[in-house]
N, C-alpha and C positions, 0 to 999 in steps of 0.2 A: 098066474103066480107072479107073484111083486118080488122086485131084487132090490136091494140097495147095495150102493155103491161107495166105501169112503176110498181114496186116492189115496196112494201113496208119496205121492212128489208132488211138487205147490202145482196146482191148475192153473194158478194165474201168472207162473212164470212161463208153464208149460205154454200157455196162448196167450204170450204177452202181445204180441202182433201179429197175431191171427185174425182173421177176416171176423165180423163182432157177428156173434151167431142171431142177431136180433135181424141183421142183413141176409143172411143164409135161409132164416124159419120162410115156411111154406104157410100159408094162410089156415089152415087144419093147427101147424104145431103152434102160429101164434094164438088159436082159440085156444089150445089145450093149454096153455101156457097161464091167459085169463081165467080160465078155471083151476086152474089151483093158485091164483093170488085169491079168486075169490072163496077158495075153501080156505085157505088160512085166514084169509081175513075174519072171514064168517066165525072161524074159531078164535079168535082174536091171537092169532099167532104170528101175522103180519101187521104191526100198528100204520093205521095211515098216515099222508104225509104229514109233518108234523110245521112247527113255525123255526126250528133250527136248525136240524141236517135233513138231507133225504134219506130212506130208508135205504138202510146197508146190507140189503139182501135183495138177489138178482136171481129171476128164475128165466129159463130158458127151456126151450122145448123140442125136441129131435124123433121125428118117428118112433112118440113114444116113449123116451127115453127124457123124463125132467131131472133137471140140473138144479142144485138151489146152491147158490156161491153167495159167498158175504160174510158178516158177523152177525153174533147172536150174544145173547147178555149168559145164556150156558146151555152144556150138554142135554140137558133133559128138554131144554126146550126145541132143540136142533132135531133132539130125537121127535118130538110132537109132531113140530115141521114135516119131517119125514114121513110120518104115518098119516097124517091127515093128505099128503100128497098123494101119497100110495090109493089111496080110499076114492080118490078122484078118476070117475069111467076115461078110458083109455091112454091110462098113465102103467106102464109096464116094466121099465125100470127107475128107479130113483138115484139119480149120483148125489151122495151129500159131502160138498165142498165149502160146510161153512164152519167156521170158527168161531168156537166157545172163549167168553172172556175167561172164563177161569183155568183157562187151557193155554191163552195169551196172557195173562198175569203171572200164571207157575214159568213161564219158559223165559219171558222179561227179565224174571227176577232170578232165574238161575243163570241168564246168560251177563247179568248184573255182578251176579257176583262172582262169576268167574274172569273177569275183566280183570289186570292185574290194576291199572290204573284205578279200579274204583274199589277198591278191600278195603281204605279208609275209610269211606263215605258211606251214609248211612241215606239211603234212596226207598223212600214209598214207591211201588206201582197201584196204581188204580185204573181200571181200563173197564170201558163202555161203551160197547157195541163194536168194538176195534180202534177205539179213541185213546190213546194212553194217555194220562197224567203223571207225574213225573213230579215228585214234592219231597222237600228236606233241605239240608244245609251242606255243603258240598267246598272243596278249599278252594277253589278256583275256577275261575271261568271256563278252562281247560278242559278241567274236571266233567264242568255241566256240561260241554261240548259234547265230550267224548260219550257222557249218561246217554244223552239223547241219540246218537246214533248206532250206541248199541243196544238200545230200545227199539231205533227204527226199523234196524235190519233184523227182526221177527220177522217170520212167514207170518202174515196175516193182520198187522198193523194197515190201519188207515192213515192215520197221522201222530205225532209226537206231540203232545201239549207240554212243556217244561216251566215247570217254576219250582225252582232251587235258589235257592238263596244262600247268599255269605256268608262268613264268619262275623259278627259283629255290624253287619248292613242292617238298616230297616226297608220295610218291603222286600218284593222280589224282583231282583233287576232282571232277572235269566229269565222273564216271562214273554213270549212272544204270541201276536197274534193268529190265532188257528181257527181258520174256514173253508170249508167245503162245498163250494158256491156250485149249484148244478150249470152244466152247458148249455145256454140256448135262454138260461134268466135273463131278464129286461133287467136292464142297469139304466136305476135314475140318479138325478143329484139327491139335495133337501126337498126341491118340490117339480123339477123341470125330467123329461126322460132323455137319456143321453144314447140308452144304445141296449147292445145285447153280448151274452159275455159268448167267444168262440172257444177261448183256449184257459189255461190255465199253465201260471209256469212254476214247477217242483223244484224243490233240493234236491236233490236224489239223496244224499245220505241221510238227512232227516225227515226225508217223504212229506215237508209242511211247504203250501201254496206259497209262495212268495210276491206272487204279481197276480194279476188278471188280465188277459188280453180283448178288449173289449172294443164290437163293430161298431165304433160310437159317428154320430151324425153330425156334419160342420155343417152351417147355411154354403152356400159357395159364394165366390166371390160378386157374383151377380146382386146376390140378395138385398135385398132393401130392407124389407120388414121381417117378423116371426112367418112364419108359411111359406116362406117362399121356397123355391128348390136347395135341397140338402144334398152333400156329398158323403158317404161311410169311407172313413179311415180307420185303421186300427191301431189303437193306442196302450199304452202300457200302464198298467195301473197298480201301485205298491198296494198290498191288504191291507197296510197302517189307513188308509185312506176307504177302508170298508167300515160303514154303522149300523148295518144291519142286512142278514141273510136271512130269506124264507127257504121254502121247495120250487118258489118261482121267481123271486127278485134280488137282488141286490141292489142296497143303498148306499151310496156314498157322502160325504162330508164336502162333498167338491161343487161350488158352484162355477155356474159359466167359466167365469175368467181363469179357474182351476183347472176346468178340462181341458181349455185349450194349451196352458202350461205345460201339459201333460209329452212324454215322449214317444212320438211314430214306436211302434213296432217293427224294427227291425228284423226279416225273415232269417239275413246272413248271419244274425247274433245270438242265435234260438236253432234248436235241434229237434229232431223227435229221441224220446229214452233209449238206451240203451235197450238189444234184442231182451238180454236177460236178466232185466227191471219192468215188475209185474205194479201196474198203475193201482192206486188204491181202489176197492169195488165200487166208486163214484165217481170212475172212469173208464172209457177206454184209453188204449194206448194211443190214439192220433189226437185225443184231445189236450195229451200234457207234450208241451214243450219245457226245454230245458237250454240253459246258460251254455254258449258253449266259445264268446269271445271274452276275452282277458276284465276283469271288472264287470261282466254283466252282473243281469236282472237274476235272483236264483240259487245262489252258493252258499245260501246258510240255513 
């Protein structure tokens, strides 16, 4: 007999800095685990990686017991998820821990309007796969600040995309860069490779990347020519400075003389999140740091 499981309290706050059960699984629950990516897939309920974000659904496996955490585009198809998991041999209970956009769009947008600061403003949400977008005209910079973070603070948001615009502006000034770079991508420049990304560092009130922390390669000081021995430092890297993100790389607009412009990673200037800040599902909680000296990397 199959169970399903939906939770009552957010799982991802519940194990914000819990041991990541990917490290815990026994070789048995990380097959079973493969077998129901490749049952969704097979049903095309899990799309593969793609050339933009990585996929925002995370399955995990316990004696038995699969977990499917993440977003989904809607309920029917969460449910599909579910049942095609269930149908998978030695899959015995199902916890579904993922959220529907249209379940994350109705609560945005009632938690929008009940903001006293935004009953003037007149706010779209649009939200995709747990991605929100955030579009309209709004009075004040203030205004969009505020939109966006109480967009952000939904259970279930991955990140806050904004673009609100002025009274009387052309374009959108309130639009900011939003990326989801996985941990462990090869970071190149235009054409040279520079490194590999270890960390990423968050807002917390807006939950958007702001930097990337990146084990990038100096020659040392020995060096003569290209090949010769390199030294990894870790450097700080703003997103305005990302051109492009796959499922395995990140590109920068940086050449040489760029990266080494670039600033040390400072460990004393950088935190791990708060216990009770749940990292978005294209992380865990050791891989975001966060701002925690006066003017850092991170606060917006």
């Amino acid at each position: 007999m199959h169970t399903t499981l939906r939770p009552t309290i957010s799982p991802r706050i519940a194990a914000a800095h819990d041991e990541p059960a990917r490290a815990r699984a026994t070789a048995a629950d990380r097959e079973l685990a493969l077998d129901v990516i490749r049952a969704l897939v097979a049903k095309r309920l899990l799309h593969p990686v793609d050339d933009l974000l990585p996929p925002p659904v995370r399955i995990d496996a316990h004696d038995g017991t699969v977990t499917l955490q993440g977003n989904v585009s809607s309920r029917e198809r969460a449910g599909r998820m579910v049942h095609a998991a269930q149908s998978v041999a030695g899959v015995q209970t199902v916890r579904d821990e993922l959220f529907a956009d249209e379940e994350l769009d109705a609560a945005i947008t009632r938690a929008l309007a009940a903001e006293r600061r935004l009953r003037a403003d007149e706010i779209d949400v649009t939200v995709r796969e747990g991605v929100v977008l955030l579009s309209g005209t709004v009075r004040s910079p203030e205004v969009a600040r505020a939109a966006v973070e109480v967009a952000a603070a939904a259970d279930g948001v991955r990140v806050v995309a904004p673009h609100l615009g002025l009274p009387g502006e052309i374009g959108v000034p309130h639009s900011q860069v939003v990326v989801l770079p996985r941990i462990g991508s090869r970071v190149t420049g235009a054409v040279e490779p520079i490194g590999w990304l270890r960390y990423v560092v968050v807002a917390l009130r807006t939950r958007r990347v702001t930097h990337l922390v990146v084990a990038a390669r100096f020659p040392t000081e020995s060096a003569l020519w290209p090949g010769q021995p390199q030294v990894e430092r870790l450097v700080l890297v703003p997103v305005e400075a990302v051109s492009l993100v796959t499922h395995d790389l990140v590109r920068l607009h940086l050449g040489a003389s760029g990266l080494g412009e670039l600033p040390v990673f400072d460990e004393n200037a950088f935190a791990h999140p708060p216990s009770d800040w749940a990292p978005p599902i294209d992380y865990e909680w050791d891989d975001v740091r966060v701002a925690v000296a006066p003017g850092g990397a991170g606060r917006s």
